[in-house]
C-alpha positions in Angstrom: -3.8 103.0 -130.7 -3.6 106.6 -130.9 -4.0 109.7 -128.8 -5.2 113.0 -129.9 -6.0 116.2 -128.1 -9.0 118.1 -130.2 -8.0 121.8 -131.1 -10.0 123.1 -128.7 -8.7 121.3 -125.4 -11.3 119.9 -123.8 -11.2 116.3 -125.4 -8.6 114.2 -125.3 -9.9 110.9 -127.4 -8.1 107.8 -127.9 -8.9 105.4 -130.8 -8.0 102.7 -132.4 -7.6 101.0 -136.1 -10.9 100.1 -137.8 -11.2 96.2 -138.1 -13.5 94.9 -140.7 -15.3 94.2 -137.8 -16.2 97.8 -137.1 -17.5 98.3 -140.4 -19.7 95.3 -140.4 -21.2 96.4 -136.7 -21.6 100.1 -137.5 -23.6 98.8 -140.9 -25.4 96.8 -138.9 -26.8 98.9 -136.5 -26.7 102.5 -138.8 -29.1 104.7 -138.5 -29.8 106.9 -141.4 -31.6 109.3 -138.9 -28.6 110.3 -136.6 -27.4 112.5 -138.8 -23.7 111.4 -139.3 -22.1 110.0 -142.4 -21.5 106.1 -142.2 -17.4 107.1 -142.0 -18.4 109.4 -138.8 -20.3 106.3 -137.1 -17.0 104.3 -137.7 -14.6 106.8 -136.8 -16.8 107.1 -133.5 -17.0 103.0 -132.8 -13.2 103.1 -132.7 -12.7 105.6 -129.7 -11.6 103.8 -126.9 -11.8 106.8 -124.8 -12.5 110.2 -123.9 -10.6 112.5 -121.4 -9.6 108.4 -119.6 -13.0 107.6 -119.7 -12.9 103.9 -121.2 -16.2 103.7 -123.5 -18.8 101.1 -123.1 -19.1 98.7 -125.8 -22.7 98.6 -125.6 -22.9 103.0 -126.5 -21.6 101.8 -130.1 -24.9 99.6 -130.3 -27.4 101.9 -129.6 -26.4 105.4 -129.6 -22.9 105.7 -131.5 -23.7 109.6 -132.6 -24.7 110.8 -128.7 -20.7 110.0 -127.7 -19.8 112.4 -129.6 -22.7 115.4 -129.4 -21.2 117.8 -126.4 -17.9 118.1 -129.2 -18.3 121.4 -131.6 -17.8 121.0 -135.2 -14.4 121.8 -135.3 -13.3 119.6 -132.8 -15.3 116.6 -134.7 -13.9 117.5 -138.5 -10.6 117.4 -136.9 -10.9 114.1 -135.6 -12.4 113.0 -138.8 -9.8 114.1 -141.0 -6.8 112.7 -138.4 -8.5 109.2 -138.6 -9.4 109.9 -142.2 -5.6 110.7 -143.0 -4.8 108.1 -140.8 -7.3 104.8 -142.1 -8.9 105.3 -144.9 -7.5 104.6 -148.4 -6.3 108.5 -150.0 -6.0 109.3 -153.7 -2.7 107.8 -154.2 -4.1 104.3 -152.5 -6.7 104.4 -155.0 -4.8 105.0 -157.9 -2.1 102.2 -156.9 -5.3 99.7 -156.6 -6.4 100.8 -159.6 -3.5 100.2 -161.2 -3.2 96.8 -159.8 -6.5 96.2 -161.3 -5.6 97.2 -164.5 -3.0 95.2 -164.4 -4.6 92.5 -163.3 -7.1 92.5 -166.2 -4.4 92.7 -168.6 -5.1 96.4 -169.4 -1.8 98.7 -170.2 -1.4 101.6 -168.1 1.2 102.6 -170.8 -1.3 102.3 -173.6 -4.0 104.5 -171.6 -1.5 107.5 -171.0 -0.6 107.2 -174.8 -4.3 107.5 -176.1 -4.9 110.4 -173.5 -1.9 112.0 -175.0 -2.8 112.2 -178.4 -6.3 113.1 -177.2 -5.2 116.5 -175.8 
């Protein structure tokens, strides 16, 4: 679990890892309405707390987006990108993936940069 103190002071939040759990709950209940991308509603069902105020589970369920509507943007794009940064697969995780695929399927990386060599 981490701790985090939003740039503007008046939130200190505490979350934790997303499970595949998460993702299949916040699918489950998202709400196209709210407002808030399906990454946001994730990000939001992993805060444990707020300012030491332990979260009830039952506020992911029903109203995810209100837990986090007294923040200002900024405060909510910085939590987004820490958990971003912090979860979520970045360009260089995709690339190795990708390469694994490749790999996988019996597709040369090597033979790929060649071709795009000549191309250019």
């Amino acid at each position: 679990m981490h701790t985090i103190t939003l740039p503007k002071g008046q939130f200190e939040v505490s979350f934790k890892p997303p499970l595949v759990h998460d993702r299949r709950e916040m699918i489950k209940h998202y709400n196209k309405e709210c407002g808030l991308l399906p990454e946001e509603v994730l990000a939001i069902r992993c805060i444990v707390n707020i300012n030491g105020r332990v979260l009830d589970s039952d506020a992911y369920d029903y109203e995810p987006d209100g837990i986090t509507d007294d923040w200002c943007v900024e405060d909510q794009q910085y939590f987004m990108e820490v958990f971003s940064t912090l979860y979520l697969i970045d360009d260089k995780g995709r690339e190795k993936a990708q390469a694994e695929a490749k790999k996988l399927m019996g597709v040369s990386t090597r033979a790929t940069t060649t071709k795009s060599k000549q191309a250019t």
